[in-house]
C-alpha positions in Angstrom: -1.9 2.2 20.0 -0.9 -0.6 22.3 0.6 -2.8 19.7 2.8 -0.2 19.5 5.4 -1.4 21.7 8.6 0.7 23.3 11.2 -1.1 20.9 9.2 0.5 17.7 8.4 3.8 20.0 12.0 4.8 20.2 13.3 3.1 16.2 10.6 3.2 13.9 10.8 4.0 10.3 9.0 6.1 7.8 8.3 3.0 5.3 4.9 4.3 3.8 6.3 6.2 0.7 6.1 7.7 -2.7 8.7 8.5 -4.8 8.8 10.2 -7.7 10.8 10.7 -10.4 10.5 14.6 -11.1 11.7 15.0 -15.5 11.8 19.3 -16.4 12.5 22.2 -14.6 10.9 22.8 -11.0 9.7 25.2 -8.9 11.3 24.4 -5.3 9.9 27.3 -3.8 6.3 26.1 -4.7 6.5 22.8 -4.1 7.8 23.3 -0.2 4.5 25.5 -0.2 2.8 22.6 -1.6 4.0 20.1 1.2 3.4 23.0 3.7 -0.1 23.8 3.2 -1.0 19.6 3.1 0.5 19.3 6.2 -1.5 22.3 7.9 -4.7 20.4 6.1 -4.1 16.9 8.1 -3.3 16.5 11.7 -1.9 13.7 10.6 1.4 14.4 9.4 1.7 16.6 12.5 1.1 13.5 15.1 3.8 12.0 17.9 2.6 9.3 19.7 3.9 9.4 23.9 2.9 7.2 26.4 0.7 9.1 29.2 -0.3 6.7 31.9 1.3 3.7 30.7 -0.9 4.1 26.9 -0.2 5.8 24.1 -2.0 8.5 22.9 -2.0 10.7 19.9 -0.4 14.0 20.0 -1.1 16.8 17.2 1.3 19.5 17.2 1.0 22.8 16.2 1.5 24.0 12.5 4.7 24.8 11.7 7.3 26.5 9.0 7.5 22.9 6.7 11.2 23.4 4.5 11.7 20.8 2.3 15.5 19.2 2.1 17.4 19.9 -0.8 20.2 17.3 -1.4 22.4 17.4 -3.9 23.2 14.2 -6.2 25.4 16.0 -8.7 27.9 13.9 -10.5 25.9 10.7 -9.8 26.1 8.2 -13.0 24.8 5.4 -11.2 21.2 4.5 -12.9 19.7 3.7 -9.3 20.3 6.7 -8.3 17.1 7.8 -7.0 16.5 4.9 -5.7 19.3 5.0 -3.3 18.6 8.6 -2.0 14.9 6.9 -1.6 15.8 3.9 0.5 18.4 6.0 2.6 15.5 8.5 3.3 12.9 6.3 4.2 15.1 3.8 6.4 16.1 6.2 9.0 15.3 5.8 12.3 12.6 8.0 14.0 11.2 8.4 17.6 7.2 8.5 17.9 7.3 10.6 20.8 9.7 13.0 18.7 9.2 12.6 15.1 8.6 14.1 12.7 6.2 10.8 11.5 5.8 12.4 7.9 8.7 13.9 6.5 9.8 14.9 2.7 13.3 14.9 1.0 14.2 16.4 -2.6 16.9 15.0 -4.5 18.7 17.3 -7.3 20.5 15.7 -9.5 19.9 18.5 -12.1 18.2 21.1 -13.3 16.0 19.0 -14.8 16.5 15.7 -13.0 14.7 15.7 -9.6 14.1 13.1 -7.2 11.1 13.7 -4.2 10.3 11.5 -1.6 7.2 11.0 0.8 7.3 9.1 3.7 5.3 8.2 6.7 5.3 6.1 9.6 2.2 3.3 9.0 1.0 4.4 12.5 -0.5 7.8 10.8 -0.5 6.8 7.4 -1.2 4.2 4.4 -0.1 3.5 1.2 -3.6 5.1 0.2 -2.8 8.1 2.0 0.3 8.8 0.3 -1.8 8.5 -2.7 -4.1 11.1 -1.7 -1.0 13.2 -0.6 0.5 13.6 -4.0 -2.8 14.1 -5.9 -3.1 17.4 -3.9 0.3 18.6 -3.6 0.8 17.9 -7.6 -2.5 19.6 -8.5 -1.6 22.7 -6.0 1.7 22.6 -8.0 -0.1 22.7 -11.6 -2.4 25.5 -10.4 -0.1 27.5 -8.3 2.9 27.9 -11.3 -0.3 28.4 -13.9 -1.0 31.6 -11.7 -4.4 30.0 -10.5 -5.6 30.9 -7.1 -4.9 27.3 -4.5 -6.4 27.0 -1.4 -6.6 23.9 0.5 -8.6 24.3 3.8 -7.8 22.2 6.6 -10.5 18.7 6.7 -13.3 18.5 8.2 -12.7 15.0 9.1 -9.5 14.2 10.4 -8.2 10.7 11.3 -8.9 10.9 15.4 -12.7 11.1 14.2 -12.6 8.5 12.2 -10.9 6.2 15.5 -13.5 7.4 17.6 -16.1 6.4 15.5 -14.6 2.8 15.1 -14.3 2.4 18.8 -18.1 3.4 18.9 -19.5 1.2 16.4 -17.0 -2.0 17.4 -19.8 -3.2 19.5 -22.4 -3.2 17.1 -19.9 -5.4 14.7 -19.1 -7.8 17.1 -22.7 -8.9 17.7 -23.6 -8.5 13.4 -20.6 -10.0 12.2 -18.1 -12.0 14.7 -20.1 -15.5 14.2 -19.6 -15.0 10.2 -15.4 -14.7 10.8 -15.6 -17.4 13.4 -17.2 -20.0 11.2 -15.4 -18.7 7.8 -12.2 -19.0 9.7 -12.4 -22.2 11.1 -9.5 -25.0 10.6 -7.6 -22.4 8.5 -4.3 -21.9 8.9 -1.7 -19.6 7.0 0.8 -21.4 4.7 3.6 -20.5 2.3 6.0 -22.3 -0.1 8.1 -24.9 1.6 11.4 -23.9 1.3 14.8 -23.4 3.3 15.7 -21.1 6.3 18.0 -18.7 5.4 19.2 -15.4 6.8 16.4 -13.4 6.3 15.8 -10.3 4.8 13.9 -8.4 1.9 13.7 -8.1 -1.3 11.6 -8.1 -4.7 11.0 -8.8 -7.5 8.7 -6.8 -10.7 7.2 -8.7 -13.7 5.3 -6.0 -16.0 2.3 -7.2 -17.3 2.6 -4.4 -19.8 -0.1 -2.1 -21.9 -1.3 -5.1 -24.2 -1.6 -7.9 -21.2 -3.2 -5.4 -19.3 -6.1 -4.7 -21.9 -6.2 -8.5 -22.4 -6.9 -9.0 -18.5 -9.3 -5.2 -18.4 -11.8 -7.1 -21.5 -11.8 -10.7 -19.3 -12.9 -8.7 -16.5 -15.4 -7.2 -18.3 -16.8 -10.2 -20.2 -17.1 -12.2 -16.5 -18.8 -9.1 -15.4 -16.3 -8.1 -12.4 -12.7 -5.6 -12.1 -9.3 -6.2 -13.4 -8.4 -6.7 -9.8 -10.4 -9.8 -8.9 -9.0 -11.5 -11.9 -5.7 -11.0 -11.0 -6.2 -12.2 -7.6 -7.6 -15.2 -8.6 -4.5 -15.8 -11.0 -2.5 -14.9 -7.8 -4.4 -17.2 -5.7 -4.2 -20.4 -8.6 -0.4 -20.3 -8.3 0.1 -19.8 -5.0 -2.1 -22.3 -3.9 0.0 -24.4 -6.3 3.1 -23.7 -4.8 2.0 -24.0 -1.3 0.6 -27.5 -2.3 -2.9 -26.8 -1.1 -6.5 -26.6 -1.9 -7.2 -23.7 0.8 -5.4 -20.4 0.6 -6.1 -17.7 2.9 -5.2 -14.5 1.3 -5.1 -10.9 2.8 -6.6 -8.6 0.6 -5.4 -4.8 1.9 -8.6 -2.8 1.8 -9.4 0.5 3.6 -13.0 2.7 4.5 -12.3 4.9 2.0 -15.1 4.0 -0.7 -17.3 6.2 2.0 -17.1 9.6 0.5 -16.3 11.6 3.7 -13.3 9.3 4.0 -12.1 9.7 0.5 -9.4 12.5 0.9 -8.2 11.5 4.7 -4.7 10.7 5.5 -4.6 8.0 8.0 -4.2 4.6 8.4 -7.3 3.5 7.6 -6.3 -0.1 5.6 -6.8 -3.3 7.1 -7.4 -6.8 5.7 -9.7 -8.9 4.5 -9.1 -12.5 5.1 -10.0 -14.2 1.8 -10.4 -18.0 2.4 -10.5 -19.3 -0.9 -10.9 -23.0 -2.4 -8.9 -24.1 -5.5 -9.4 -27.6 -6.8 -6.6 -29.2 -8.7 -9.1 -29.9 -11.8 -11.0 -26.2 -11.6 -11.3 -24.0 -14.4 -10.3 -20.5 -14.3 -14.1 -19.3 -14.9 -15.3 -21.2 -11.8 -12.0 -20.0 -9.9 -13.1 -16.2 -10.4 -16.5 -16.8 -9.4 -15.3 -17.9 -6.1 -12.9 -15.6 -5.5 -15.8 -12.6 -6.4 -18.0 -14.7 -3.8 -15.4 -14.7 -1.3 -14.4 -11.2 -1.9 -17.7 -9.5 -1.8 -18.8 -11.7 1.4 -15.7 -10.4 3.5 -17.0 -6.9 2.3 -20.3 -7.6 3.7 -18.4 -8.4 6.8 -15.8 -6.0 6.5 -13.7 -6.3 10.1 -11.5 -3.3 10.5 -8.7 -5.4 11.5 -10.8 -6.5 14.3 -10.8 -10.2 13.4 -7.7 -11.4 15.4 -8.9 -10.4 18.1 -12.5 -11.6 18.4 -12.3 -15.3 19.8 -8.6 -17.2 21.4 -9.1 -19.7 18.4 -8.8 -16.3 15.5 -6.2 -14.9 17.7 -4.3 -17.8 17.6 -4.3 -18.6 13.9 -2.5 -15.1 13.6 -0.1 -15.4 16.2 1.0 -18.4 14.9 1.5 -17.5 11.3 5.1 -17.8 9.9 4.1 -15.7 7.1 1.3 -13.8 5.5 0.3 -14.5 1.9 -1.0 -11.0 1.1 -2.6 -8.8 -2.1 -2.2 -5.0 -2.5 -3.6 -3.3 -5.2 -1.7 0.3 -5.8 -3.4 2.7 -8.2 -1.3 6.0 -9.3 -4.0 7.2 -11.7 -3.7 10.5 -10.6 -0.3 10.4 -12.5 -2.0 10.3 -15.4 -4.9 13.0 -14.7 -2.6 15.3 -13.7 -0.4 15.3 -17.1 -3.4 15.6 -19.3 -4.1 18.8 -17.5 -2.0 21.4 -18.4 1.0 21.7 -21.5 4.9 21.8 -20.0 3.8 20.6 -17.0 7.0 18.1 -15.4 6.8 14.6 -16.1 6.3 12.7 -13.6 7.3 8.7 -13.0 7.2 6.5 -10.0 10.0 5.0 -8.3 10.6 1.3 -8.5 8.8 0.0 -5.1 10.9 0.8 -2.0 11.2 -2.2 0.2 11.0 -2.5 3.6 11.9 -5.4 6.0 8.5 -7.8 6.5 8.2 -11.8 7.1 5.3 -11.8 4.3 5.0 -13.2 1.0 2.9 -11.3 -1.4 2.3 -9.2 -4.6 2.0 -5.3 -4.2 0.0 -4.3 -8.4 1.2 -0.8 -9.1 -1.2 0.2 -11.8 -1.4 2.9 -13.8 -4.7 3.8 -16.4 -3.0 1.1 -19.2 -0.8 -1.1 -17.2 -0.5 -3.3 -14.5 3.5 -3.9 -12.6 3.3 -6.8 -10.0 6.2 -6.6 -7.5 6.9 -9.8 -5.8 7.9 -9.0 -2.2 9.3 -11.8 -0.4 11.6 -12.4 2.4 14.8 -14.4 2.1 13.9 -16.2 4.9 11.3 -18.2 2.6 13.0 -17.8 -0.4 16.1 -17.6 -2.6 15.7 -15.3 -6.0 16.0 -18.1 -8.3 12.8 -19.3 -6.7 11.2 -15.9 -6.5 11.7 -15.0 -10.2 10.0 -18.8 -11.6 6.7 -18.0 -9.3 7.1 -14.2 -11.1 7.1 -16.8 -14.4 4.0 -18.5 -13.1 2.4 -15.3 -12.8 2.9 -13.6 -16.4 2.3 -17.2 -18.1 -0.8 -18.1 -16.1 -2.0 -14.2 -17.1 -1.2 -15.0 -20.3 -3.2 -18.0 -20.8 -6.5 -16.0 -19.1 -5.8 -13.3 -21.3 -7.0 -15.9 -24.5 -10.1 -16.4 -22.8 -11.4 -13.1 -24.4 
């Protein structure tokens, strides 16, 4: 809480989000129920954070009557149109001390054309979370307008246990694992693509892999014996380190606690990274590049910090106070999307927004992924560099893919 700070207290933003694209006729009434009873379920999306004492602390208000905003977007021919009303929603400006921190806005552009955003402030809430959101509302939507009885019960495990356990066990980490992050973390150093200043902002930039690719990549996975995901990462880690003109990339791999299955349904912001410090040699094959990224990875896990690591000696600290920007990797499922329209007939379909950006001094590659296909989104800032640059890395990206992909 005290890396809050007062400037973010009193102008934060709501950038942890889901869209959706809502296709057919819908149920308003329901859906606000929907929203209401998940918000009764986690404490989360009822927190404020105020400063008692000179800290902040974590307030949980009461449950209350949830409406959900109807706006209308009649007339609108623009084809971005949902993303517009997204990016307006989730930009506003909110006090932590007032809220509300989670918040929900309907867009109705038509009977059948709907547009519904989720949003949370990343102080009680990560992208996961938002995930696990819209798995429950959508189901209690399904049932509820099937005439099947819904009843989500408030968690047994909220978020403020989960913090309290962390601050317990931080001890006991510090004496199993600090000496591991010191040495592993020695000498590096963050780095990016040199390039021009420029008046910085945010944008991006999405590459589909597309159904065929993604097979392609899903059966190399397979035949190395490790997930889809590493071998993207080492793709994403062979070009960067090319375009950084290095042989040692440090990547941040956004992980959370929630492969413990008491943690699997909370809303919270339980992500964090893993520092992956990864060697690519000019001459290395891809095989042998995977097989060190699947060492690295699977060491941090062993080692897993809890964001804990820049704190635990003045040299770590100092290697991420220093950094100009952060090369990171973020892996995005939405496979509920796909559970949920196998289960019932005339059920609305449902589609994902194009990724809403939000301001950030990072370089890196959010993978929306659905069951068949993968959609990297290159987030950059302008600060680093121009689009023309941005959209020949993208390149590097889908031909480098494309060249694993033969390996099968």
């Amino acid at each position: 809480m005290g890396l809050i700070g007062e400037s973010r207290m009193r102008a934060s933003s709501r950038v942890i989000h889901e869209g959706l694209l809502i296709h057919g006729p819908l149920d308003i009434c329901v859906l606000e129920a929907c929203i209401r009873d998940a918000i009764l379920r986690h404490d989360s999306l009822r927190t404020r954070i105020v400063k008692v004492e000179g800290d902040y602390c974590q307030v949980v208000d009461d449950p209350h009557d949830f409406r959900l905003p109807v706006v209308s977007l009649a007339g609108l021919d623009d084809r971005d149109w949902a993303y517009d009303f997204g990016r307006s929603a989730i930009f506003e400006p909110v006090d932590l001390s007032k809220g509300p921190l989670f918040d929900a806005r309907l867009g109705r552009r038509s009977e059948t054309e709907h547009v519904l955003i989720l949003m949370a402030d990343h102080v009680i809430a990560d992208c996961a979370s938002i995930q696990v959101l819209c798995a429950e509302i959508w189901s209690s939507y399904l049932r509820r307008t099937q005439g099947q009885p819904c009843t989500l019960r408030r968690s047994e495990i909220q978020f403020a246990d989960y913090a309290i356990w962390l601050n317990e066990v931080r001890p006991l980490w510090l004496a199993e694992h600090a000496a591991f992050w010191l040495e592993n973390l020695n000498g590096a150093s963050f780095t990016c693509p040199r390039v021009d200043a420029r008046a910085v902002g945010t944008a991006g930039i999405a590459s589909p892999f597309g159904a065929d690719l993604t097979t392609a990549l899903k059966a190399v996975a397979q035949r190395q014996g490790t997930s889809p995901v590493l071998v993207i990462l080492a793709i994403y880690a062979s070009v960067m380190a090319r375009w950084c003109e290095t042989d040692d990339v440090l990547i941040s791999f956004v992980v959370d606690d929630r492969w413990r299955h008491e943690l699997c349904g909370m809303v919270g912001e339980l992500a964090y990274h893993l520092h992956l410090r990864i060697r690519v040699r000019p001459d290395q094959d891809f095989e042998s590049l995977l097989k060190s990224v699947v060492r690295a990875f699977y060491l941090a896990c062993q080692h897993q910090d809890h964001g804990w690591v820049p704190s635990i000696a003045p040299q770590c600290a100092d290697t991420f106070r220093s950094v100009r920007t952060t090369l990171y990797f973020n892996w995005l499922p939405t496979h509920w999307l796909s559970s949920l329209s196998r289960e019932g007939e005339g059920f609305q379909k449902l589609e994902p927004l194009p990724y809403l950006l939000r301001d950030s001094d990072s370089l890196g590659v959010p993978f929306l992924t659905t069951a068949d296909r993968t959609r990297p989104i290159l987030r950059y800032s302008t600060g680093l560099l121009g689009e023309s640059s941005v959209i020949r890395l993208n390149t590097d990206l889908l031909h480098l893919a494309q060249q694993v992909a033969k390996m099968v």
